[in-house]
C-alpha beads as a LAMMPS data file, in Angstrom:
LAMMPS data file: protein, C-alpha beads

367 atoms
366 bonds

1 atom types
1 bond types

-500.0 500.0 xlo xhi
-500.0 500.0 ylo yhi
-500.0 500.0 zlo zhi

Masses

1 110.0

Atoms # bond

1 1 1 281.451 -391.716 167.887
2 1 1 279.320 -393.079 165.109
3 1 1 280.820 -395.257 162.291
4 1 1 280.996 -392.641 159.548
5 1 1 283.363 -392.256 156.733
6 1 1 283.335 -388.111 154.916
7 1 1 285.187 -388.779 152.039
8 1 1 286.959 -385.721 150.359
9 1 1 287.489 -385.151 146.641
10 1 1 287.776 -381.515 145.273
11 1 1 288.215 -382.576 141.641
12 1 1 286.529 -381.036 139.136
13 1 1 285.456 -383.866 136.377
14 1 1 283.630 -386.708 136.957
15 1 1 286.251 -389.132 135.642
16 1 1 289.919 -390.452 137.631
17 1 1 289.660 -390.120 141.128
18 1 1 286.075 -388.565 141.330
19 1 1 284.824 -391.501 138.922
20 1 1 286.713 -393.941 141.997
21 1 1 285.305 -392.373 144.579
22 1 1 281.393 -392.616 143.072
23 1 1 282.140 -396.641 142.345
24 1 1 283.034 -396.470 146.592
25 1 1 280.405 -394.728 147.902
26 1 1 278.031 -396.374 145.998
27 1 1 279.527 -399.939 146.633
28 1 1 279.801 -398.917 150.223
29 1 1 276.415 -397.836 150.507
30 1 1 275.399 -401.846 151.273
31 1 1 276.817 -401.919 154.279
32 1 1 274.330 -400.968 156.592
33 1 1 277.134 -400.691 159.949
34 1 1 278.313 -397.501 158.058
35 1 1 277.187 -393.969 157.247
36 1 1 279.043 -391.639 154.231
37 1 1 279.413 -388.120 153.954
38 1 1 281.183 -386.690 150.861
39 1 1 282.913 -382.850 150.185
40 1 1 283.596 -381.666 146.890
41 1 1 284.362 -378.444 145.450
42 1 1 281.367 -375.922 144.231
43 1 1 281.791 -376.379 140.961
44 1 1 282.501 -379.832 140.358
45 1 1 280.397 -382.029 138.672
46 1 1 280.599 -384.496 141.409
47 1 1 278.113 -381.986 143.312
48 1 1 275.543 -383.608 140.735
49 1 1 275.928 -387.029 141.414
50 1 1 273.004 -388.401 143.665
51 1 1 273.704 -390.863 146.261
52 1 1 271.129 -392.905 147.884
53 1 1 272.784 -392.761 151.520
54 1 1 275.399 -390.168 151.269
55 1 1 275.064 -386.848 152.211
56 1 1 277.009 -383.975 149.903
57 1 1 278.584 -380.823 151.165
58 1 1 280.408 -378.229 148.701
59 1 1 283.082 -375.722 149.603
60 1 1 284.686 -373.668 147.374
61 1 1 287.863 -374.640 146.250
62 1 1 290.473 -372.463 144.662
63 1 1 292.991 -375.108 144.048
64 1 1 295.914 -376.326 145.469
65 1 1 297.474 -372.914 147.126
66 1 1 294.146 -372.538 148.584
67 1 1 295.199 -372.778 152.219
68 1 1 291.642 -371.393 153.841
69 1 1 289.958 -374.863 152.576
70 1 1 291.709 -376.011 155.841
71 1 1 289.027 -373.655 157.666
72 1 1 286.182 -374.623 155.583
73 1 1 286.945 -378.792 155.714
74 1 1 287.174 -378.098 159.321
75 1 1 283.444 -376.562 159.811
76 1 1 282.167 -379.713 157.619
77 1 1 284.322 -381.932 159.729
78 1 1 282.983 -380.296 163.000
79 1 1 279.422 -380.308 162.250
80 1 1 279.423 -384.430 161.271
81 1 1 282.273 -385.450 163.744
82 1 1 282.760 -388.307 161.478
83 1 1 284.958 -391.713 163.063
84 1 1 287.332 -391.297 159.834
85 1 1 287.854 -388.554 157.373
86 1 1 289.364 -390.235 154.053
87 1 1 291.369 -387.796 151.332
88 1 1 290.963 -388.956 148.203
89 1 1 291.958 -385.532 145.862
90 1 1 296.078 -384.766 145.666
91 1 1 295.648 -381.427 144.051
92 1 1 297.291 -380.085 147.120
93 1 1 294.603 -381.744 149.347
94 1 1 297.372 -384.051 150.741
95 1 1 298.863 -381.043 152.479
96 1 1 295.544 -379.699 153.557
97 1 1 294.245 -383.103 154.618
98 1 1 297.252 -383.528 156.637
99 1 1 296.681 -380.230 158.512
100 1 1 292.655 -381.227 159.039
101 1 1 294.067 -384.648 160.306
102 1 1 296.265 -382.703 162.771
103 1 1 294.053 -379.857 163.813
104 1 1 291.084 -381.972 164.357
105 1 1 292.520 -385.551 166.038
106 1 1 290.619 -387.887 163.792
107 1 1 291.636 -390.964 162.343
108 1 1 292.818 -390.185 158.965
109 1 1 293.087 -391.764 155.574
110 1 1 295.137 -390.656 152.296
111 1 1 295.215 -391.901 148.977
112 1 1 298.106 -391.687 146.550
113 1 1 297.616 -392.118 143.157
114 1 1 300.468 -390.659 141.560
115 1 1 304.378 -392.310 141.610
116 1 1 305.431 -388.858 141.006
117 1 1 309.152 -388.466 143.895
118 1 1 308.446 -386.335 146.719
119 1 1 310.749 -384.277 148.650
120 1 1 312.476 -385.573 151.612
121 1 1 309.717 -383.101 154.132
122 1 1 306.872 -385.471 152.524
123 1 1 307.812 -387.695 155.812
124 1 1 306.450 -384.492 158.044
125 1 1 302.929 -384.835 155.511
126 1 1 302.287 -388.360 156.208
127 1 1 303.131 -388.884 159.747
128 1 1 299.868 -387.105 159.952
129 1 1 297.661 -389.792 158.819
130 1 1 296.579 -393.214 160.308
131 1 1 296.839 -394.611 156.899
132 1 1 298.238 -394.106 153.544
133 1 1 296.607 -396.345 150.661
134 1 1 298.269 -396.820 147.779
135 1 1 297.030 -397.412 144.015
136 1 1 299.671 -399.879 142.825
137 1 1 302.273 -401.284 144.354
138 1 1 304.475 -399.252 142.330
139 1 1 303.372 -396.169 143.649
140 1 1 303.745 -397.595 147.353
141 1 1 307.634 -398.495 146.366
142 1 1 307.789 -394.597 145.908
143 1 1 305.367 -393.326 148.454
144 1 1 306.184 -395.703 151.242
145 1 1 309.922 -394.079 151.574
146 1 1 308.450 -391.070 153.156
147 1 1 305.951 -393.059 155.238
148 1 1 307.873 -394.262 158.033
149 1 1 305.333 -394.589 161.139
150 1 1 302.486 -394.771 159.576
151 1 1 300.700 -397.950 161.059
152 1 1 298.703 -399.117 158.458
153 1 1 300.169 -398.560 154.916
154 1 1 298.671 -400.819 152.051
155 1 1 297.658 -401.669 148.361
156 1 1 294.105 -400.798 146.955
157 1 1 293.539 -401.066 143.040
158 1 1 291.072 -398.783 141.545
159 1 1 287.972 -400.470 139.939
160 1 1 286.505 -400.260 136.291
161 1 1 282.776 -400.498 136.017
162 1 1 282.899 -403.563 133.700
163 1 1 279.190 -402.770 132.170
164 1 1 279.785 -399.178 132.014
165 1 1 283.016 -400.285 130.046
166 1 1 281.070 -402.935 127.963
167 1 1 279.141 -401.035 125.485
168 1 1 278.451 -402.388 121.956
169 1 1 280.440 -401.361 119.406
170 1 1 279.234 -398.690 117.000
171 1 1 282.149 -397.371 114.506
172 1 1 279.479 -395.527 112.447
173 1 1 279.219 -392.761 114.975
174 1 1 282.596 -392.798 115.689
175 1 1 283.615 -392.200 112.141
176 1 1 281.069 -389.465 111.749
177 1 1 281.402 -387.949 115.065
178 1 1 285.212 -387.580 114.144
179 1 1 285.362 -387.186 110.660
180 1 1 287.083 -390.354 110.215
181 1 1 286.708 -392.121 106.691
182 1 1 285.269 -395.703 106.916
183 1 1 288.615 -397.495 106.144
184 1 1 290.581 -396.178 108.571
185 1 1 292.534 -398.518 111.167
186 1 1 291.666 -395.628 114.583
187 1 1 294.549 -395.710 117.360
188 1 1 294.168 -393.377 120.532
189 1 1 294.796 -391.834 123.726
190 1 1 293.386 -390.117 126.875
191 1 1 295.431 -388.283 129.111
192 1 1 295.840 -384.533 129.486
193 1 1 298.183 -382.367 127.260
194 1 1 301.273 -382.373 129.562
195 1 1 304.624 -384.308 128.907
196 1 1 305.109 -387.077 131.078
197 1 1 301.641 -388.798 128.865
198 1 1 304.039 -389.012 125.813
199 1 1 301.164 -387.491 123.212
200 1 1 304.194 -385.783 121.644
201 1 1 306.015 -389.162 121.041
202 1 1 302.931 -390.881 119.526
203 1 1 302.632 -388.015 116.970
204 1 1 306.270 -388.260 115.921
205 1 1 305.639 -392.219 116.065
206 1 1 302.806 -391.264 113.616
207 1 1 304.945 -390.312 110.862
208 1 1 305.974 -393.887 110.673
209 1 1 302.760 -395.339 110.770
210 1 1 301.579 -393.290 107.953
211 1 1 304.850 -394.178 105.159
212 1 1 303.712 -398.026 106.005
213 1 1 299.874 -397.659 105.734
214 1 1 298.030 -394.522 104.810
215 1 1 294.698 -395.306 106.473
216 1 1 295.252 -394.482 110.139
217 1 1 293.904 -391.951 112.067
218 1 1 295.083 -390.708 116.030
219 1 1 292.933 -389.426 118.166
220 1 1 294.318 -387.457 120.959
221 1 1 291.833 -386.999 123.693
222 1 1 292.385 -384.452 126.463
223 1 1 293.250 -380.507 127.563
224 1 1 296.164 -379.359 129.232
225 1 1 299.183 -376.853 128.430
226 1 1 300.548 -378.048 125.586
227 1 1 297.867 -378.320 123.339
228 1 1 299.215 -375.454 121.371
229 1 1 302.498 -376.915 121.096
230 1 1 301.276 -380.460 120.310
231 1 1 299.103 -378.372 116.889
232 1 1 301.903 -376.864 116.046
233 1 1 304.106 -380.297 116.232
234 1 1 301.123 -381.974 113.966
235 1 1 301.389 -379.229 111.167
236 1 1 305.201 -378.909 110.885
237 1 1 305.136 -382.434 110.637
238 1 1 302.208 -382.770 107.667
239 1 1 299.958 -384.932 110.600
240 1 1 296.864 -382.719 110.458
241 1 1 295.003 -385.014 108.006
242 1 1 295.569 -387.903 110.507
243 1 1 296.548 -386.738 113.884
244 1 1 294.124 -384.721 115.699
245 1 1 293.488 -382.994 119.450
246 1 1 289.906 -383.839 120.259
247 1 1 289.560 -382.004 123.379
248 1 1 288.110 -383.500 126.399
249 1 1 285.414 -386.329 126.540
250 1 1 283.163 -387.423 128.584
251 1 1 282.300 -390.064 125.838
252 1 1 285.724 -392.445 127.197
253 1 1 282.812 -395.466 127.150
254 1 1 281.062 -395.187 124.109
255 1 1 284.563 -394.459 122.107
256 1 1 286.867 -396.998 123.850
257 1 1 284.996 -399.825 122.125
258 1 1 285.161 -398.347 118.213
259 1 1 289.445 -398.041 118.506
260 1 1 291.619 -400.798 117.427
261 1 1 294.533 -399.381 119.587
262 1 1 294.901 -397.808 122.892
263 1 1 298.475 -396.312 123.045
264 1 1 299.203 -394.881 126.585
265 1 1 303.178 -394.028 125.937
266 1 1 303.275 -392.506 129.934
267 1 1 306.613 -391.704 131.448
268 1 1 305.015 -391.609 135.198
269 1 1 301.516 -393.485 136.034
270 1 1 299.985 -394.684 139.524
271 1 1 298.073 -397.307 137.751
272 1 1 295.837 -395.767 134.454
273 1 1 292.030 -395.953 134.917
274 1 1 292.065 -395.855 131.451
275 1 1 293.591 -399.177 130.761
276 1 1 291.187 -400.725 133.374
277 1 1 288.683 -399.087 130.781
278 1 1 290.356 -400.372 128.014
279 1 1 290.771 -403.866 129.416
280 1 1 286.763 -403.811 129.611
281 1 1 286.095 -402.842 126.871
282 1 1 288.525 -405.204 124.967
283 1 1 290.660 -403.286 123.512
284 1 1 294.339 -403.808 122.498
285 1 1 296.830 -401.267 124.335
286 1 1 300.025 -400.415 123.992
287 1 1 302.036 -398.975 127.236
288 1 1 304.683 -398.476 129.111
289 1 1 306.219 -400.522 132.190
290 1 1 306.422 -396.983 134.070
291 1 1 304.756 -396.929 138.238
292 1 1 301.755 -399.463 138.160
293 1 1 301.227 -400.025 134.403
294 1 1 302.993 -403.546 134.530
295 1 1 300.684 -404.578 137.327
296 1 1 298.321 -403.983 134.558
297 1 1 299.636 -404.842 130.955
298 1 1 301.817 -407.717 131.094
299 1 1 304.386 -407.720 127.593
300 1 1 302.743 -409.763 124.848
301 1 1 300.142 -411.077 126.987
302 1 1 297.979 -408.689 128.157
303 1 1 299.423 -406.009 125.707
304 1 1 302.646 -404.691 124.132
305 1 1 305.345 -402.569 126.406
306 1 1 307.582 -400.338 124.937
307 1 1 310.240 -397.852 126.760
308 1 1 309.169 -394.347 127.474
309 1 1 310.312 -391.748 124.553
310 1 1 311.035 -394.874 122.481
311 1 1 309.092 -393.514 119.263
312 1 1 310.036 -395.693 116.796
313 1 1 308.929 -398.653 119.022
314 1 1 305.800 -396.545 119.328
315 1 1 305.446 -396.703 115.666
316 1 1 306.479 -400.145 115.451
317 1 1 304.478 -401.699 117.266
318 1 1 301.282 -400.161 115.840
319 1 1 302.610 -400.897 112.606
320 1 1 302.604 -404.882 114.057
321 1 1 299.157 -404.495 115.876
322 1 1 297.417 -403.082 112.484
323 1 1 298.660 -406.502 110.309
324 1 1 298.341 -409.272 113.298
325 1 1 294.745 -408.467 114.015
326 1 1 294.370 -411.882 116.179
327 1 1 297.256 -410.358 118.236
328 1 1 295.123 -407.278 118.830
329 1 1 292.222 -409.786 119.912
330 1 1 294.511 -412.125 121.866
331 1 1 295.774 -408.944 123.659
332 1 1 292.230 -407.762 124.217
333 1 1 290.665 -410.312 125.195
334 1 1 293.516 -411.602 128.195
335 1 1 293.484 -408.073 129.503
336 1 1 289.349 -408.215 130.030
337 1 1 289.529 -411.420 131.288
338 1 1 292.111 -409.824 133.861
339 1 1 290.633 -406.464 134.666
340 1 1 287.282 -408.440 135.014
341 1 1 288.437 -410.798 138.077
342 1 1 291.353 -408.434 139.660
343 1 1 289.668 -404.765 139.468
344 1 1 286.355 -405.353 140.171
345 1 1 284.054 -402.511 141.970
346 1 1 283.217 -405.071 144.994
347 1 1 286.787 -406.161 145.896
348 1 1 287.575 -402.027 146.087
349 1 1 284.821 -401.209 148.539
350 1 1 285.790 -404.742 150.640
351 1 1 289.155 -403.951 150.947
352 1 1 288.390 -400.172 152.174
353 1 1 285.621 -401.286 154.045
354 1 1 288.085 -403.162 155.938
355 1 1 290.251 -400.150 156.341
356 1 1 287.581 -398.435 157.925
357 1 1 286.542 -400.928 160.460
358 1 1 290.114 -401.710 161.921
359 1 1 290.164 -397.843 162.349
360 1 1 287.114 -397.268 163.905
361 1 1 287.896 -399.689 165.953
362 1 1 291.197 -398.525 167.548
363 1 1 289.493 -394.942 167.650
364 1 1 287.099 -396.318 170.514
365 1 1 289.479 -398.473 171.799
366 1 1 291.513 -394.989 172.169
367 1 1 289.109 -393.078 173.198

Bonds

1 1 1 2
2 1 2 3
3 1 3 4
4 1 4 5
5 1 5 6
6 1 6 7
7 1 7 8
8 1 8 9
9 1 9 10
10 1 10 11
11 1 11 12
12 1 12 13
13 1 13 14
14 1 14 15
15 1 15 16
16 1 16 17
17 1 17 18
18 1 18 19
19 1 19 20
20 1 20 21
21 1 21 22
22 1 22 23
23 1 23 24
24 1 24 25
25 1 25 26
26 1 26 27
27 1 27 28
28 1 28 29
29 1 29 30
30 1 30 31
31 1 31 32
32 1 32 33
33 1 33 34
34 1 34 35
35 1 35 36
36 1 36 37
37 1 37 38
38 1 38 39
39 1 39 40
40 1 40 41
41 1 41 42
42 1 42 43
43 1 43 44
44 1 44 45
45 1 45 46
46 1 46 47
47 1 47 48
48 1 48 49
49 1 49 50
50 1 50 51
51 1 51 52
52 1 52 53
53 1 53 54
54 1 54 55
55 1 55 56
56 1 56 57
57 1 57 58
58 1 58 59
59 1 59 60
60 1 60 61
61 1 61 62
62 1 62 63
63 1 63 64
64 1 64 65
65 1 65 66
66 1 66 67
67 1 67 68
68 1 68 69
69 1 69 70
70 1 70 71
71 1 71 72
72 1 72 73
73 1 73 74
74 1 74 75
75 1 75 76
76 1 76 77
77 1 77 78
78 1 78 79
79 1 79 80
80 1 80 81
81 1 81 82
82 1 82 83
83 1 83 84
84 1 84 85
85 1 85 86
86 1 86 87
87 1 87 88
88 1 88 89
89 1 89 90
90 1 90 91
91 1 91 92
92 1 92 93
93 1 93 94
94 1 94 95
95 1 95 96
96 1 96 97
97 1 97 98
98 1 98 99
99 1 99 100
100 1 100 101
101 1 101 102
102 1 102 103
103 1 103 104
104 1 104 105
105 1 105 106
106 1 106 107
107 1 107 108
108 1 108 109
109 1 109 110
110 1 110 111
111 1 111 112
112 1 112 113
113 1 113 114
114 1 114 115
115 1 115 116
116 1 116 117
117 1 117 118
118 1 118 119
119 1 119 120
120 1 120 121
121 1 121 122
122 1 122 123
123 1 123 124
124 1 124 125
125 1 125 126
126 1 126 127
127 1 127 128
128 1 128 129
129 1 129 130
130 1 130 131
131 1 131 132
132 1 132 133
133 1 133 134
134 1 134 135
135 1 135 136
136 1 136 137
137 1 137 138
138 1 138 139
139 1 139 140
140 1 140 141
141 1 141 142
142 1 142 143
143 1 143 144
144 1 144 145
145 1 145 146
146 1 146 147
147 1 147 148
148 1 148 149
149 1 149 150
150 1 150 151
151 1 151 152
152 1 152 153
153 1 153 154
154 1 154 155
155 1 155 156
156 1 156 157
157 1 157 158
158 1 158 159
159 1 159 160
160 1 160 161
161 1 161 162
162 1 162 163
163 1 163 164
164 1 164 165
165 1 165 166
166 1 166 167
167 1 167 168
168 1 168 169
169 1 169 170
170 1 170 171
171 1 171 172
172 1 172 173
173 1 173 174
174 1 174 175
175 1 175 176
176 1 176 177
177 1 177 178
178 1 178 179
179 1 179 180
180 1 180 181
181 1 181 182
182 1 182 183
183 1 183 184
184 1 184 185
185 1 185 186
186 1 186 187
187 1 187 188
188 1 188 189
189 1 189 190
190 1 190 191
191 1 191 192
192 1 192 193
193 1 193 194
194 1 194 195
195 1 195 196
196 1 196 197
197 1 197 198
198 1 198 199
199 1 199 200
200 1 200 201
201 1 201 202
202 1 202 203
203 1 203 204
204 1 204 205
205 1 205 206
206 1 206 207
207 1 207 208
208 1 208 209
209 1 209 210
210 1 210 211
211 1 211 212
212 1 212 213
213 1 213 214
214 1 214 215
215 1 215 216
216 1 216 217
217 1 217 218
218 1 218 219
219 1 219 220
220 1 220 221
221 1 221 222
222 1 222 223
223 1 223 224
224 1 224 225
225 1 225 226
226 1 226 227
227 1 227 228
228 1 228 229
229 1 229 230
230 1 230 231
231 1 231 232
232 1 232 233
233 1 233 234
234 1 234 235
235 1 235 236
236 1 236 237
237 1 237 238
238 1 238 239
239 1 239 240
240 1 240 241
241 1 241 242
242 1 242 243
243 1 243 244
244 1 244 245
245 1 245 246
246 1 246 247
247 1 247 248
248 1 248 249
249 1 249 250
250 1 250 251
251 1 251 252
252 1 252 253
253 1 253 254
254 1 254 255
255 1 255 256
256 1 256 257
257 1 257 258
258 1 258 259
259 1 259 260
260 1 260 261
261 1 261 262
262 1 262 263
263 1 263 264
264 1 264 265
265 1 265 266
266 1 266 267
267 1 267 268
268 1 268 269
269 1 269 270
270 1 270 271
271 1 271 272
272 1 272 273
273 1 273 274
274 1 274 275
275 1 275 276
276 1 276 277
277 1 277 278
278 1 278 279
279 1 279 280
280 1 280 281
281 1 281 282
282 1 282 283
283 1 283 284
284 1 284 285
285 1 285 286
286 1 286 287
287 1 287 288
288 1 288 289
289 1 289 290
290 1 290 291
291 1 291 292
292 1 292 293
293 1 293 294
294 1 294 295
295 1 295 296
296 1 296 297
297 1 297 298
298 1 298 299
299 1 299 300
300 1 300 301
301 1 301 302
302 1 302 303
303 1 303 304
304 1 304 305
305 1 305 306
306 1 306 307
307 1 307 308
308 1 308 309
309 1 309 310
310 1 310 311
311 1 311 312
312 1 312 313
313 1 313 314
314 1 314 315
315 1 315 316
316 1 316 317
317 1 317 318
318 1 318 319
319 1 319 320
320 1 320 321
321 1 321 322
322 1 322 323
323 1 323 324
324 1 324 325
325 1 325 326
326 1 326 327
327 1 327 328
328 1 328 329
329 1 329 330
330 1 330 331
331 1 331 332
332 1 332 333
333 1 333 334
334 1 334 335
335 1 335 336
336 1 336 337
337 1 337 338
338 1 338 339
339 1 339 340
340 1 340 341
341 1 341 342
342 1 342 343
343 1 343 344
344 1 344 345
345 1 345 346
346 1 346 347
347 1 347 348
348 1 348 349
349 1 349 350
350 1 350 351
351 1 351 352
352 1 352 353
353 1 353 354
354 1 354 355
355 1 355 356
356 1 356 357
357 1 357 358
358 1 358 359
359 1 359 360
360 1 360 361
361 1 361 362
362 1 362 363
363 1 363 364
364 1 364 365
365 1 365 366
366 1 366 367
């Protein structure tokens, strides 16, 4: 059996877990004891990514009630015969990735990202794999009740591509790329349009804002359900001159460094790439101490907390960040000196690599 890894991610963006597993692949690519194949969907845009020592394979992907991926992962997974097959997607993949784990006897690893409960037939899910990683250790506190037998279960933080993350700051374009005017404090968020991210909170917490200073804008970055409802929420409130849905971006770099405040009001979170990104690119963030975030934004040190669906703490505490702007910098500044020694690309790929070798390893010792 040959030391290869085929990692498997059927998202569809290049950002969150697909963004992750680029920074591993890539990382991983070094060492020279160990070969990488990847699968992602057909019409992902991680198809386009080119890896020096990777090979690619697409499948179509329907999604996560597509239960005949099973039989497609399965010819991929026959034709390499790779030493460990490593899920990295959960849009349903977990269940299909436990089924290719059991239908084809190799050593398998999952990835949770999400601190999302499970039901109590999760246990029957993992039992199938070799080895669950977790994000945070708040999403292991969750994940790890259903994970009883599994030999090796352990802690893995994402990574943030601190020069990616680092790019000068340029408010011009932001202003005119957004129609903001030039004397306006700008507070955001990325996340997609679905409850648990709290954008409805921060545009209630707007109204606030605006009665104490009149120059703020919100940009709300993202697609999802409720993007109709959140428009509708921003007009019967009067917000529309100050609060508005921007869609989806691939522009998360060259934006993150023109904000004064990242507000990421999330009522469930493994971790949040996006304060990683934040933290490089030194920006001040406002959270909540929901799954992994406090592994991440430490309460007037690294950032201000607030309770989830508290909105006028929301609105507080940007009204505080806009007049203590050494705050904002103190804030900024301890979280990128954090993200830059604790989330870095290398330590990722070391501790997977890791991974990988103890399993190989008791594959041949088993075989």
């Amino acid at each position: 059996m040959s030391n290869s890894v085929l990692h498997i991610e059927l998202g569809t963006h290049l950002h969150g877990t697909a963004e992750q597993v680029t920074y591993l692949i890539n990382a991983l690519e070094h060492y020279d004891d160990l070969s990488q194949h990847l699968i992602c969907a057909e019409d992902s845009d991680l198809r386009h990514t080119s890896f020096k020592h990777c090979t690619t394979h697409t499948i179509k992907y329907a999604g996560g009630s597509d239960f005949l991926c099973v039989k497609r992962l399965l010819e991929v997974v026959n034709s390499i015969n790779p030493a460990i097959i490593h899920v990295h997607s959960e849009r349903g993949l977990d269940v299909w990735g436990a089924m290719l784990a059991k239908i084809s006897g190799i050593p398998t690893v999952c990835t949770k990202r999400a601190d999302t409960p499970e039901t109590h037939f999760s246990f029957y899910k993992y039992k199938q794999f070799d080895a669950v990683i977790s994000i945070s250790q708040g999403v292991q506190n969750v994940v790890s009740l259903h994970c009883e037998g599994v030999k090796h279960q352990c802690v893995i933080y994402p990574a943030v591509d601190i020069k990616q993350y680092s790019q000068a700051r340029n408010r011009a374009w932001l202003n005119k790329t957004f129609s903001i005017p030039d004397n306006h404090f700008v507070v955001a968020n990325f996340a997609q349009y679905i409850s648990q991210n709290g954008q409805a909170d921060i545009i209630l917490a707007m109204h606030d804002v605006l009665n104490e200073h009149e120059n703020v804008t919100c940009l709300l970055f993202g697609e999802g359900s409720l993007k109709d409802s959140y428009q509708s929420l921003i007009e019967r409130h009067n917000l529309g001159d100050h609060v508005k849905l921007c869609g989806f971006t691939d522009d998360v770099a060259k934006i993150l460094p023109n904000i004064d405040i990242l507000v990421h009001p999330s009522y469930s979170e493994g971790l949040g790439d996006i304060l990683l990104q934040a933290g490089a690119s030194k920006c001040a963030v406002l959270s909540t101490p929901v799954g992994g975030i406090p592994e991440i934004i430490k309460h007037k040190e690294t950032g201000v907390m607030m309770a989830p669906g508290d909105i006028d703490g929301i609105g507080e505490s940007i009204i505080s960040l806009i007049e203590t702007p050494e705050k904002r910098a103190q804030y900024a500044e301890a979280l990128h000196r954090y993200i830059a020694s604790k989330f870095t690309i290398q330590r990722m790929a070391e501790a997977h690599a890791d991974l990988y070798s103890t399993l190989i390893l008791e594959g041949k010792e088993q075989a």
